[in-house]
DRENPA-470589 format. One record per residue (C-alpha): z, y, x. Coordinates in steps of 0.5 Angstrom, whole numbers, padded with zeros to 4 digits, always signed. Example, Ala and Ser with C-alpha at 12.3 -4.5 7.8 and 13.67 -1.06 7.14 Angstrom:
+0016-0009+0025;+0014-0002+0027;
END
This chain:
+0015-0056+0094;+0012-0049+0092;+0008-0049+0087;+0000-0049+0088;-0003-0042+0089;-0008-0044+0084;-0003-0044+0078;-0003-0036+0077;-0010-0036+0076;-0009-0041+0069;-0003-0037+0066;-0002-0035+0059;+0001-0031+0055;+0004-0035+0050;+0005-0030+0046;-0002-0027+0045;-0004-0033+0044;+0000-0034+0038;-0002-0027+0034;-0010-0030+0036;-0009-0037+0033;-0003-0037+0029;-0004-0031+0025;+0004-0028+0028;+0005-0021+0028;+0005-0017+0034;+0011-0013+0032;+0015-0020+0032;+0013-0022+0039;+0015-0020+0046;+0010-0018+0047;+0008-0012+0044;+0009-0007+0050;+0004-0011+0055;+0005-0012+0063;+0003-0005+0065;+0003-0002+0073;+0003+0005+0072;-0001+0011+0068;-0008+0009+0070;-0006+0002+0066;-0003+0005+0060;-0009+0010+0060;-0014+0004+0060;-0009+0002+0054;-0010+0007+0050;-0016+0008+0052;-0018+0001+0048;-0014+0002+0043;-0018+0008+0041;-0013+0014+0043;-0015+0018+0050;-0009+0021+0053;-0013+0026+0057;-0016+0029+0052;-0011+0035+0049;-0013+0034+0042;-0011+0026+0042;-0006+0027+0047;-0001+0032+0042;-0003+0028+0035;+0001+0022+0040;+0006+0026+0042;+0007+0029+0035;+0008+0021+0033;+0012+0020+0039;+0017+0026+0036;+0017+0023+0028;+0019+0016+0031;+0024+0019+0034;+0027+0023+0027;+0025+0017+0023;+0028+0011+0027;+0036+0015+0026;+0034+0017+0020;+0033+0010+0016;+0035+0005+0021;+0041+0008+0025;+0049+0010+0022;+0048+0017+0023;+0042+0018+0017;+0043+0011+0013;+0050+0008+0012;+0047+0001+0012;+0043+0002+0019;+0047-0001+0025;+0052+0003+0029;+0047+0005+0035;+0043+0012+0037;+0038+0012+0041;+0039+0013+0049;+0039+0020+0051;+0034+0019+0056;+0028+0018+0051;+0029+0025+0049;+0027+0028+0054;+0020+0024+0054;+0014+0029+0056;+0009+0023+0056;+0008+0017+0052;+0007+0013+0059;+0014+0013+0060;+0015+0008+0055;+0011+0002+0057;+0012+0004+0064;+0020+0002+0062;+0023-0005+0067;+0023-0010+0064;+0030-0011+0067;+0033-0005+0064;+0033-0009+0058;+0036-0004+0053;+0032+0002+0054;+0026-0003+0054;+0028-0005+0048;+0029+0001+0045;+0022+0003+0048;+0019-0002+0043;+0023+0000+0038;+0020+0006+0038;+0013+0005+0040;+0013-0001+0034;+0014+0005+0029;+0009+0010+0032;+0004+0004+0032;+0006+0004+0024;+0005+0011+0023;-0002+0010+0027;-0004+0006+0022;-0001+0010+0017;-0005+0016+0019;-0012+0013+0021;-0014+0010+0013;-0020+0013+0013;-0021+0013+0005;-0014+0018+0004;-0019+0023+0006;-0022+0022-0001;-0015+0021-0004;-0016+0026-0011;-0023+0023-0011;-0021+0016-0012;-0014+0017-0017;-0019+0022-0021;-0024+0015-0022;-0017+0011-0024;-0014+0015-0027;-0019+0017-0032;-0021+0010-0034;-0015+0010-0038;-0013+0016-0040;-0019+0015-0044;-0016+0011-0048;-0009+0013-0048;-0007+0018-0055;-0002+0020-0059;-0002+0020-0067;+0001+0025-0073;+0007+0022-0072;+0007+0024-0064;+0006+0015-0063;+0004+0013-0056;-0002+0008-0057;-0008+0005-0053;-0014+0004-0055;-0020+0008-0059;-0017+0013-0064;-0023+0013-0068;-0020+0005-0070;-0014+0005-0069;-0013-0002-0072;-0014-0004-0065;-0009+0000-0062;-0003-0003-0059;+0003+0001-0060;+0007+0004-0053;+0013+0005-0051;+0011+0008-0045;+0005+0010-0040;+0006+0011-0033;+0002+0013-0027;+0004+0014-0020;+0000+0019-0017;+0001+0016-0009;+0006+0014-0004;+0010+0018-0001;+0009+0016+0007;+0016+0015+0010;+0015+0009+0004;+0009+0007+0007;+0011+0007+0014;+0016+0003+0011;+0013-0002+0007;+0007-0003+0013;+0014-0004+0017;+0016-0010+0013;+0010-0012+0012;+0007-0018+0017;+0000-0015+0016;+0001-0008+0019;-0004-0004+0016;-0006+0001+0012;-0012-0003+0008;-0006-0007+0006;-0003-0004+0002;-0005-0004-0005;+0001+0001-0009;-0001+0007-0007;-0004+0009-0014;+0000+0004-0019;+0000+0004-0027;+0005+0002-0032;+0004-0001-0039;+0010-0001-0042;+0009-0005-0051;+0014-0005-0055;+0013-0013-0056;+0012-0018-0051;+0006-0020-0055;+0003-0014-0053;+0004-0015-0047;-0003-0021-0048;-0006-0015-0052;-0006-0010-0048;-0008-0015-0042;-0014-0017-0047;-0016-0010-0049;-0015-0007-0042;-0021-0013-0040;-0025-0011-0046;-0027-0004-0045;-0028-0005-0038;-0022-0002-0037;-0020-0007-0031;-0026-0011-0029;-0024-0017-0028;-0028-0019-0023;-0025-0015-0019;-0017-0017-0020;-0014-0020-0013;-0012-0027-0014;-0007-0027-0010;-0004-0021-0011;-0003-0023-0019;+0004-0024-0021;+0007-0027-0028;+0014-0027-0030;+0014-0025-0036;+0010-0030-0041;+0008-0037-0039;+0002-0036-0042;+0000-0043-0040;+0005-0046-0045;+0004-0040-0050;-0003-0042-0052;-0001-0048-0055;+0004-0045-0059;-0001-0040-0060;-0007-0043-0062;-0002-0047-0067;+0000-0041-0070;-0006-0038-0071;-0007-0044-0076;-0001-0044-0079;-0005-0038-0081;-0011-0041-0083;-0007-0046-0088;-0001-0042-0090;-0004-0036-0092;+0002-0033-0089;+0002-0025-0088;+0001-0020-0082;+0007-0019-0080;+0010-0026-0080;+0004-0027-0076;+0007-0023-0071;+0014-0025-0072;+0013-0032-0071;+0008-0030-0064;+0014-0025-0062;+0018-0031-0062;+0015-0036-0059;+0013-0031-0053;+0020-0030-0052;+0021-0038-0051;+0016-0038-0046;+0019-0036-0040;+0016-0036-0033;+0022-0041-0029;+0023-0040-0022;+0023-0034-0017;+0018-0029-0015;+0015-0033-0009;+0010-0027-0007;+0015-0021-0007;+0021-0024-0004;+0025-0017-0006;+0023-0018-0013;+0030-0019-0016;+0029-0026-0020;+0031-0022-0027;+0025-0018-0026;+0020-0019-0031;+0013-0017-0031;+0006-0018-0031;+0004-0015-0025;-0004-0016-0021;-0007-0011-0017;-0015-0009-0019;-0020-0006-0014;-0025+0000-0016;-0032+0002-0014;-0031+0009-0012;-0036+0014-0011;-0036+0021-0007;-0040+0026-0007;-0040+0031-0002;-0039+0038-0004;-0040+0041+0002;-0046+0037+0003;-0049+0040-0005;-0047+0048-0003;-0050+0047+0004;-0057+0045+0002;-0057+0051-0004;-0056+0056+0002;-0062+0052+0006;-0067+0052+0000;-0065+0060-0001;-0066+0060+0007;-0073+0057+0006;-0075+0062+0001;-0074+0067+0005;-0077+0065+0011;-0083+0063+0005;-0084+0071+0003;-0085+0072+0010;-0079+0076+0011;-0075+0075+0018;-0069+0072+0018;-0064+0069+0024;-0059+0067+0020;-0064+0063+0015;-0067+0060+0022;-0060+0058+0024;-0060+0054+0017;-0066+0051+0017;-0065+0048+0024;-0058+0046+0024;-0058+0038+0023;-0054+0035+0017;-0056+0027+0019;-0048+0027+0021;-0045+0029+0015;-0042+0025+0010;-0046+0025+0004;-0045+0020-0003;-0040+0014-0001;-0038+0009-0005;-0032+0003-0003;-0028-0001-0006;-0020+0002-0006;-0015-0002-0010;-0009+0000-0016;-0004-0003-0018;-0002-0005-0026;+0004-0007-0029;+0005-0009-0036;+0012-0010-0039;+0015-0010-0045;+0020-0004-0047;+0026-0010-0047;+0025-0012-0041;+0023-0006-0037;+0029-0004-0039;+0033-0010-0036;+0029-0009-0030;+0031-0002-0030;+0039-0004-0029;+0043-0007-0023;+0040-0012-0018;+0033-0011-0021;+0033-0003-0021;+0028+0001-0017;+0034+0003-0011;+0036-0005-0010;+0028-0007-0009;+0027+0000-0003;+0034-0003-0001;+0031-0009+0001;+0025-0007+0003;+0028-0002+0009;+0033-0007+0010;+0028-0012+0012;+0025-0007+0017;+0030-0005+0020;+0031-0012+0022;+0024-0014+0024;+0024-0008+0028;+0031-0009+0031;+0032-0016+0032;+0031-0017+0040;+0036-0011+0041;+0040-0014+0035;+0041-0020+0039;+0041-0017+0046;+0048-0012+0044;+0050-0018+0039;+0052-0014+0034;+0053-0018+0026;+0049-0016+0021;+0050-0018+0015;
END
């Protein structure tokens, strides 16, 4: 029996359907490359992507992104670039591409090239992203605003001791033995993070201005905490809940213990620094149990207190200040009488469309470790390498697992 004609006109792809209602990823559906006939079609969908092939500017910046996926995949995810990668090289045939058409316009039957075209059009997508985060532009801006924030309070005594805190009160001043700033991302890192990552875009990614806290006791860590709220350094109103990640003090369970010590205080008259003796102590009885559930590469011996913070930056247009001065001084001539082309052309040209003060919310993130156990996290399973070797190894199979698949290789 054939099936009714009217069946076509209620098809659906499932697959779309998933990333709209599901919250899945395109980059892990089949349908990352759409059904497309022929060039008119792909033009239509870069079109509405935003990105205009007919245009020469756009259609060079997506050539350009075509040829550093093609330098980037064998570089992290192939033998020839990663002893890690997998034993693959990418098909001749796409080297000598001239369109970027030619890759959705690949048949479906020819499996492994189709596969491959996703590959490679799944990282020029990322590197889109990459590229297209608006508030980069302002980049020194925002880690100026940052940074100084707690510079401000970061100084060195006689004795060439690190601390945080008020130098005019240096009562209050925690004891560091290291502050640490990263100034921004590399972007082989980002593409690589935004890879891995299910939401795969730039505005998610949070560590691209990151600072490091590291006390030399772990009770410190809570003071550095308290003192880093109280100056307005961090603005807690602005912390991002879900981004907080603790496993370094059970601070639930260490109340207790150091309300109890803070009588014992009171009652026993003891001195300052059994006080934080018996504080040091009872932090390092309240261990966080269990794994690091937000951060899967996080190795279970990683301790931290890490959250990520947002700032309200502004910027100010240079450009726009110096621009306006030349306009005064152009309508002081034109004042005096004096004839003047070039003050006229000045006065004419229209500045509604140039970008003026702005301020928006850009996120940072801050880690606070005390000197032991950023030592430990320093060493073996929980180094920095294994971390970044656990990112890369999750893209490398989140990118390739249909060609995986498809060529049947095992892959540890």
């Amino acid at each position: 029996m054939e099936k009714p004609s009217y069946l076509s006109k209620y098809a659906l792809d499932w697959d779309l359907i998933g990333v709209i209602f599901g919250g899945e990823s395109i980059l892990d559906t089949s349908s990352f490359i759409r059904p497309l006939g022929n060039r008119h079609d792909v033009a239509d969908f870069l079109a509405a992507y935003g990105l205009d092939p007919e245009n020469p500017v756009d259609g060079a910046e997506l050539f350009g992104h075509f040829q550093e996926a093609m330098k980037f995949i064998p570089r992290y995810f192939l033998t020839e670039g990663n002893p890690d990668g997998l034993d693959l090289k990418i098909p001749s045939r796409f080297y000598h591409i001239t369109d970027i058409s030619e890759l959705f316009l690949i048949d479906r039957e020819d499996r492994e090239n189709y596969l491959w075209a996703e590959v490679i059009l799944k990282v020029i997508h990322t590197v889109l992203h990459a590229d297209k985060d608006l508030r980069s532009n302002y980049f020194l801006a925002i880690q100026t605003q940052i940074f100084d924030r707690f510079y401000k309070f970061i100084y060195r005594d006689d004795k060439d001791c690190l601390f945080l805190g008020d130098k005019r009160n240096p009562d209050s001043s925690v004891k560091l033995s290291d502050f640490i700033t990263k100034a921004r991302k590399g972007r082989d890192s980002v593409i690589i993070k935004l890879l891995h990552k299910a939401d795969n875009v730039a505005e998610e990614l949070f560590d691209r201005i990151g600072i490091r806290i590291v006390t030399e006791s772990r009770f410190d860590v809570l003071r550095v905490a308290n003192f880093l709220a109280d100056k307005n350094i961090v603005i807690p109103h602005n912390i991002k809940p879900s981004r907080s990640v603790n496993t370094l003090i059970n601070a639930e369970d260490y109340y207790s213990r150091y309300q109890q010590i803070i009588e014992q205080a009171s009652q026993e008259g003891i001195s300052e620094a059994e006080f934080l003796k018996r504080l040091e102590q009872q932090s390092r009885e309240c261990v966080v149990q269990g794994d690091n559930e937000k951060n899967t590469h996080s190795s279970i011996s990683y301790r931290s207190v890490h959250f990520t913070c947002r700032q309200l930056i502004t910027y100010s247009n240079s450009f726009l200040k110096d621009f306006n001065q030349l306009r005064r001084q152009a309508k002081e001539i034109i004042s005096s009488g004096e004839n003047s082309k070039l003050a006229d052309m000045l006065l004419a040209v229209d500045t509604s469309l140039i970008t003026r003060d702005i301020r928006f919310f850009y996120p940072y993130e801050v880690q606070i470790v005390d000197a032991e156990s950023h030592q430990e996290n320093s060493r073996g399973e929980a180094s920095h390498q294994e971390y970044k070797k656990g990112q890369l190894h999750s893209a490398m199979l989140r990118l390739f697992d249909p060609l995986i698949k498809f060529k049947e290789i095992q892959v540890p």
